[in-house]
N, C-alpha and C positions, 0 to 999 in steps of 0.2 A: 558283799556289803552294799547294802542300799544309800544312795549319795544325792543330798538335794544338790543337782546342777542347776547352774546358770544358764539362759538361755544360749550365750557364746557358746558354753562348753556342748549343749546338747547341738548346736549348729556343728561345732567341728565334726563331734562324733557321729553324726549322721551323717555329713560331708565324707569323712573318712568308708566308713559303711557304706556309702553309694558307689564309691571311684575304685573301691577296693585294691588300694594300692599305696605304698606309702608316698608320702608329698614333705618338703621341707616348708617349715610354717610361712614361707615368704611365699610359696604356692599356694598354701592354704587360705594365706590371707589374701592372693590375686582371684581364688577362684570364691570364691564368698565375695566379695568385690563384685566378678562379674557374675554370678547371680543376685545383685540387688541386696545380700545380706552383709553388706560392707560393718566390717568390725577394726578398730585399729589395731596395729601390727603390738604393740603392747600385751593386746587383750588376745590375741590369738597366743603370744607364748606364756600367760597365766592361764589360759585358758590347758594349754597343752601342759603345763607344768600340774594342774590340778589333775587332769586324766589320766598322767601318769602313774601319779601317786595313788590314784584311784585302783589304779591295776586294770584299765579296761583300753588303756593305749601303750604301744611302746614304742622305743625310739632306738637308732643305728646310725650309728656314727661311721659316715665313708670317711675315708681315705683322706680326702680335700679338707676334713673337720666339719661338713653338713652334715645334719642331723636331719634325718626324717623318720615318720609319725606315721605310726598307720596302726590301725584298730587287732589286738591280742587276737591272733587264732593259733598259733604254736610257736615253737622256737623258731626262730633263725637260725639256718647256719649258710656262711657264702665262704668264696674264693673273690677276693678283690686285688687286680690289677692297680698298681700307684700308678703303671703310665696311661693308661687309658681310662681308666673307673670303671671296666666294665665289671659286673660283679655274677658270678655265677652262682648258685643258689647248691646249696650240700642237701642232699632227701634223708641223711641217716644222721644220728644224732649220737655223736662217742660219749658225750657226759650225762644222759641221762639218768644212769642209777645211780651219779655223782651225785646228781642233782635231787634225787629221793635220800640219799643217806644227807645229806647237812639241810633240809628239811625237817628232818627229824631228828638228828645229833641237835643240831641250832636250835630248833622251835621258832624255826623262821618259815614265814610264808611264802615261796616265791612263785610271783606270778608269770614269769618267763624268763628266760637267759637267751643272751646273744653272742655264736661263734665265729670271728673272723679272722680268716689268714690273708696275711698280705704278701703278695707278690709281681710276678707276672705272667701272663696270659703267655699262653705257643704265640702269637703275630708279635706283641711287644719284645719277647724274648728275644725273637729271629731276627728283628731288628737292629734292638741292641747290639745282637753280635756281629750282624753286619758291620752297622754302624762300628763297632771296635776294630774291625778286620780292615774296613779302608781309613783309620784314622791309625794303625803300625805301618 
C-alpha cells in the first residue's frame, strides 16, 4: 500500500533503516536531535503510530513496558529476563502456519507477529537461588 508520508514520518523510517536496530521513540527523538533533524517528542509518537499502521514499522514491548520500533523484516521471537532485560532472540518460528491459516480463516492481513516469554536467564536464575539459600 502506497502512503503519502510526512516528512517526520520519512525521517524516522529512514533513521530506523540506517541504525538497523530497534530504538524507543525517546531514542529516536534524541538521535534526530543530534543529527540537526530535531522534531518534537509528540511528533515522533504520531509519527510512529502512522508507520505502524502502515505496516512498514513494528513495535515490542520489553518487560519494563518500553516500547521500541524498528523497520518490518520478519517476525520476532525472544526469551526476555524481568531481572536483567537481557532479551535473547528465538531463529525458529512455532506459530507460523498459525499465522497463514487465521490469514485466511480471518481475511486479515498481517503484517508481522511478536513472540515473547518471560522469564530468567542461567545468571539471574543462580542468583536468585543463591540469594534464597543464604536468606533460610
Amino acid at each position: 500500500m502506497k502512503t503519502n508520508r510526512t516528512r517526520s514520518q520519512e525521517r524516522i523510517l529512514s533513521l530506523l533503516k540506517t541504525l538497523k536496530r530497534s530504538l524507543s521513540a525517546q531514542d529516536i527523538y534524541l538521535e534526530l536531535r543530534n543529527a540537526d533533524q530535531s522534531m518534537g517528542l509528540a511528533t515522533v509518537y504520531r509519527s510512529l503510530d502512522a508507520l505502524k499502521r502502515e505496516g512498514v514499522i513494528q513495535v515490542r514491548t520489553l518487560a519494563s513496558g518500553e516500547s521500541l520500533y524498528g523497520v518490518v523484516h520478519k517476525d520476532q521471537h525472544h526469551l526476555s529476563c524481568l531481572e536483567c532485560g537481557m532479551s535473547i532472540p528465538i531463529n525458529e518460528c512455532p506459530v507460523h502456519k498459525l499465522e497463514q491459516e487465521l490469514q485466511h480463516s480471518h481475511h486479515f492481513k498481517i503484517y508481522y507477529h511478536t513472540l515473547e516469554f518471560f522469564g530468567l536467564c542461567d545468571r539471574c536464575e543462580l542468583s536468585q537461588s543463591q540469594q534464597q539459600s543464604i536468606n533460610r
